[in-house]
C-alpha positions as CSV (number, residue, x, y, z in Angstrom):
1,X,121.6,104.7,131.6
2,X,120.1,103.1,128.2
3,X,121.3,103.4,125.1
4,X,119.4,105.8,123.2
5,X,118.0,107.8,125.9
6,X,119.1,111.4,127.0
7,X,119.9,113.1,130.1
8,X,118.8,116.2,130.9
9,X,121.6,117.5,132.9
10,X,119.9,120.3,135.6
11,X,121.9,123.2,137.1
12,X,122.8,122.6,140.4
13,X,122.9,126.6,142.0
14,X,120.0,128.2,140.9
15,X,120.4,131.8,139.5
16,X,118.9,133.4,142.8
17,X,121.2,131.4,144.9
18,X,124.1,132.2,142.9
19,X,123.0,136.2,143.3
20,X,123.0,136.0,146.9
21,X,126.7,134.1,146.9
22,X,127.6,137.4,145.0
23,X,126.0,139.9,147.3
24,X,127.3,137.9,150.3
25,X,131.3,138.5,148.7
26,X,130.6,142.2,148.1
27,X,129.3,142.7,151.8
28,X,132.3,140.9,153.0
29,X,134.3,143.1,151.8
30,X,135.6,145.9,154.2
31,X,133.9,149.0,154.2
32,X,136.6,151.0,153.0
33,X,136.4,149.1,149.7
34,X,133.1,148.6,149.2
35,X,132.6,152.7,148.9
36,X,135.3,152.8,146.4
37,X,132.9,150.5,144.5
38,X,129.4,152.8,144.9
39,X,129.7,153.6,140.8
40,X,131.2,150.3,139.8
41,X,128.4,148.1,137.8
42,X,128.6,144.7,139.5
43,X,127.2,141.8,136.5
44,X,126.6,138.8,136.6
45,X,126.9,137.0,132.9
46,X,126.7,133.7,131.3
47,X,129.4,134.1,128.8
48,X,132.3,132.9,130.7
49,X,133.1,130.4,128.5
50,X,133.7,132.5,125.3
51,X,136.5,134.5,128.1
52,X,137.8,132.0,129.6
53,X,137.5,133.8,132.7
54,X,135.5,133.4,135.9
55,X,135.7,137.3,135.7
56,X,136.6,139.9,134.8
57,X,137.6,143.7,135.2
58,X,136.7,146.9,132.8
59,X,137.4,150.1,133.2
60,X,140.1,152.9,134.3
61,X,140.3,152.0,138.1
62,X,139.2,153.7,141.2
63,X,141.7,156.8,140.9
64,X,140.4,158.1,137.6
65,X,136.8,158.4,135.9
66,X,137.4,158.5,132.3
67,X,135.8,154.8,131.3
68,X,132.5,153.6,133.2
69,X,134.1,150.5,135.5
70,X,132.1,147.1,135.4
71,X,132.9,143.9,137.3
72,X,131.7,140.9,135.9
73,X,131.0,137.7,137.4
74,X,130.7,134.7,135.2
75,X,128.4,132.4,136.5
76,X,128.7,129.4,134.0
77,X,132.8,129.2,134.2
78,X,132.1,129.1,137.8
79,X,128.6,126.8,138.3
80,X,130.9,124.7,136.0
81,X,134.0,123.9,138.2
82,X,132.4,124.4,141.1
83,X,129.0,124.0,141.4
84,X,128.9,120.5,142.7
85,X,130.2,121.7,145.9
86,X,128.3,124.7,147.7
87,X,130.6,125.8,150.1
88,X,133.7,125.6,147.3
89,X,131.3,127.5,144.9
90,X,131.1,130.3,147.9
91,X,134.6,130.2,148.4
92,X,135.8,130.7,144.6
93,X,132.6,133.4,144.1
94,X,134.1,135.2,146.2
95,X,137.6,134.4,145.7
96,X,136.8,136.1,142.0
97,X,134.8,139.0,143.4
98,X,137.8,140.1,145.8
99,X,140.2,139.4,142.4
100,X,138.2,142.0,140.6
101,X,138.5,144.5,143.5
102,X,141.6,144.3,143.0
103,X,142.1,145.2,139.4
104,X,139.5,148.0,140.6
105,X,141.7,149.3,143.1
106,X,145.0,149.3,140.9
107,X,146.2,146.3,140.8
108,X,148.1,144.3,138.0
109,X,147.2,141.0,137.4
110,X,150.6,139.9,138.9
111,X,150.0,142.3,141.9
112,X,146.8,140.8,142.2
113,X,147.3,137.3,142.7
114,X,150.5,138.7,145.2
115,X,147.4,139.2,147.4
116,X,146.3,135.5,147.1
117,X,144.1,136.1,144.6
């Protein structure tokens, strides 16, 4: 590179193909699951960075309905340390999704990554 000049540093997943990496964790997910997610907002955000998360859980789980429950999916955090390897990028997409199930489902943090995640 020469001095002076600037590189205009592209993203490597496009927002589409990032969406269907999404949608491709939440239909592997078994059935049983997926229906406890039917009222669970699934977003995907940009602001990864000010969380420090690759994503993250809110609401009161799947056995009450006091707080709306959203999953979010930061794509930055993970297009960041991933995104220069596809099939990684897949694999922790979905790795995240499945984590955030989880707190959906009940589980703690520690009880969480218990499952592997």
């Amino acid at each position: 590179m020469v001095a002076g000049t600037i590189r205009k540093v592209t993203n490597p997943v496009s927002e589409e193909e990032f969406k269907a990496m999404v949608r491709a964790a939440l239909d592997g997910i078994p059935e049983e699951f997926r229906k406890a997610l039917e009222n669970v907002a699934i977003v995907i955000s940009d602001q990864g960075v000010e969380q420090h998360a690759y994503g993250q859980y809110w609401g009161d789980g799947v056995a009450r309905d006091n707080y709306p429950d959203r999953i979010v999916i930061f794509r930055d955090t993970l297009v960041r340390d991933f995104g220069h390897d596809r099939k990684r990028l897949a694999e922790e997409v979905e790795r995240t999704v499945r984590h955030e199930v989880g707190h959906h489902l009940g589980f703690d943090e520690p009880g969480v990554q218990g499952l592997g995640l």
